[in-house]
C-alpha positions, 0 to 999 in steps of 0.5 A: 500500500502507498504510503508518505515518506519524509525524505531527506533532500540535503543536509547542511551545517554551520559553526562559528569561525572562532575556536576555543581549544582545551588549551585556552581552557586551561587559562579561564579555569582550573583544567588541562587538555589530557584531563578533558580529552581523557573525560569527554573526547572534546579537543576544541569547540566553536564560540558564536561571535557577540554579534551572531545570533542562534537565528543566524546560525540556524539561517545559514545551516539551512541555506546549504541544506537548501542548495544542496536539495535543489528545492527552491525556498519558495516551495518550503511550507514548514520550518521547525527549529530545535533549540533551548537558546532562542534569541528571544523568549518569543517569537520563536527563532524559527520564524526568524529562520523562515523570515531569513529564507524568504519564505513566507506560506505554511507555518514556523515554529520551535520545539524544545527538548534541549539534546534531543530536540534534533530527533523531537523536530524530526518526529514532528515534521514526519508526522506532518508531512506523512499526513499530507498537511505539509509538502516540505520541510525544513528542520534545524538544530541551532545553539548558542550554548556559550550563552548560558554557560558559568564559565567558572564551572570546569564540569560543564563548561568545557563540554558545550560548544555552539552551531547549526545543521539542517536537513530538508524533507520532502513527502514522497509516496513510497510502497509502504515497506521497511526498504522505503526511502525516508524515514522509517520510524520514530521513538520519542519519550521524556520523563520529568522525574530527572529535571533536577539532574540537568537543566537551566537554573534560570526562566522568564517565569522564575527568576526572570533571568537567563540562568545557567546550565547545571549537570550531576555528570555521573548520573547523566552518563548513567541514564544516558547509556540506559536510555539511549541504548533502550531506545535503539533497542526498540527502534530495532524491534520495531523495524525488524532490523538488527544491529549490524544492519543499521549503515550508520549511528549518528547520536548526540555528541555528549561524552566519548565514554557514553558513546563507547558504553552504548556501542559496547552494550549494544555490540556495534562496531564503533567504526559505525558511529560517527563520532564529532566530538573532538572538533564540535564539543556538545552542540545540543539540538546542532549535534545529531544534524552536524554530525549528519552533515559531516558523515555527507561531507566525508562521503559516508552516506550512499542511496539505500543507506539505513542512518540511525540518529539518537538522543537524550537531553535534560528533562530527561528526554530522549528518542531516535530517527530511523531512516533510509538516505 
């Protein structure tokens, strides 16, 4: 039976042009390069100039997904941005990222599910455009991260860094099978027990001010290789297929060691994980599209390709994105 697949048209990214190495950590906090490389895998992170904007960010990812689709930006009828670092509380930095592409139909909006947001929006623009409401979409993961970092904190603010990716989706009729083009399947879960392990000690409607980012590290590795490691495993009974089938794992990029701790309980063979930790550092909702970007970029994604992306981020929420390229 004919069934609506998103299938993803292109992909692009964008960083900040200044990098900050580990070294130049070591002269704003206490640390050195072995002792975050040895506990992160982070070598270096790109910083947003003053000047740019997360919107900014996100319009340029999304332009060279655009160009790279060969879809016209006219023909794009809904933006979704993930993001927990708007530029304003409202209105949502999509509609600056529509605004920004000239486009001007359909509908633009954010989703925030801070690390997982990337799969969040994903989820989101499917379920859209397997229903027909929408024809084309754009999906961006953009951060500014270094915003609500305490610099003084050695424990979180040596694993954040800023950036965008995008992809564009379009609806296309498939068979209707698990060898479809597009994506197909899509997990989402959260639970609000864990809040207080990782999250922004500030809000609008709270302190009335920005806030910055808390972390209990151990017992976010903890739940991280459970959850995410869970959700891969129901995706996989789902769709039928196994571990050694999935071409390629493109999860958030949070720590090395949990990357390592989820292919080991999972018996993937790390060569299939794509890994872009040491350059980008933890870019949040820009991790997952980033990485997608760089797989393209080193000609690691082929027609028929299965590409498993995954996550999970402060609330606790989490999730994964199975997809045929």
């Amino acid at each position: 039976m004919a069934v609506n697949r998103s299938v993803i048209r292109g992909v692009g990214a964008y960083l900040p042009k200044r990098i900050m190495t580990n070294d130049d950590f070591s002269r704003i906090v206490e640390t050195t390069d072995e002792w975050i490389t040895e506990r992160t895998g982070i070598k270096q992170r790109h910083i947003a100039a003053d000047d740019e904007l997360t919107s900014d960010l996100g319009i340029a990812a999304a332009r060279q997904a655009l160009v790279r689709s060969g879809i016209d930006p006219v023909d794009i009828d809904l933006v979704i941005c993930a993001t927990a670092t708007p530029d304003r509380t409202f209105p949502a930095t999509a509609v600056r990222i529509q605004a920004g592409l000239g486009i001007t139909k359909g509908a633009a909006f954010d989703i925030q599910a801070v690390c997982s947001g990337f799969v969040y929006a994903m989820t989101t623009a499917d379920n859209f455009l397997k229903t027909g409401l929408f024809k084309r979409a754009i999906v961006v993961g953009a951060e500014t991260f270094s915003r609500i970092l305490d610099w003084s904190d050695r424990g979180t603010c040596v694993l954040f860094g800023d950036g965008a990716g995008a992809v564009v989706l379009e609806a296309q009729p498939q068979h209707g099978t698990r060898e479809d083009r597009g994506i197909l399947s899509t997990l989402i879960r959260s639970d609000g027990r864990y809040e207080d392990l990782l999250y922004v000690d500030g809000g609008p409607g709270s302190t009335k001010t920005t806030g910055h980012l808390r972390m209990n590290g151990r017992e976010v590795f903890r739940h991280a290789i459970q959850k995410i490691s869970g959700v891969i495993e129901e995706t996989l009974v789902m769709t039928g297929y196994t571990p050694d089938e999935i071409d390629l794992y493109v999860p958030h990029q949070a720590n090395q060691r949990i990357l390592d701790g989820i292919a080991k309980r999972l018996g993937v063979d790390p060569k299939k994980i794509m890994t872009t930790l040491a350059k980008h550092g933890n870019t949040s909702a820009a991790s997952i599209p980033l990485a997608l970007n760089q797989a393209f970029e080193e000609h690691r994604l082929a027609e028929g390709n299965l590409v498993l992306m995954e996550a999970m981020g402060g609330g606790f929420t989490w999730g994964a994105v199975l997809a045929r390229w």
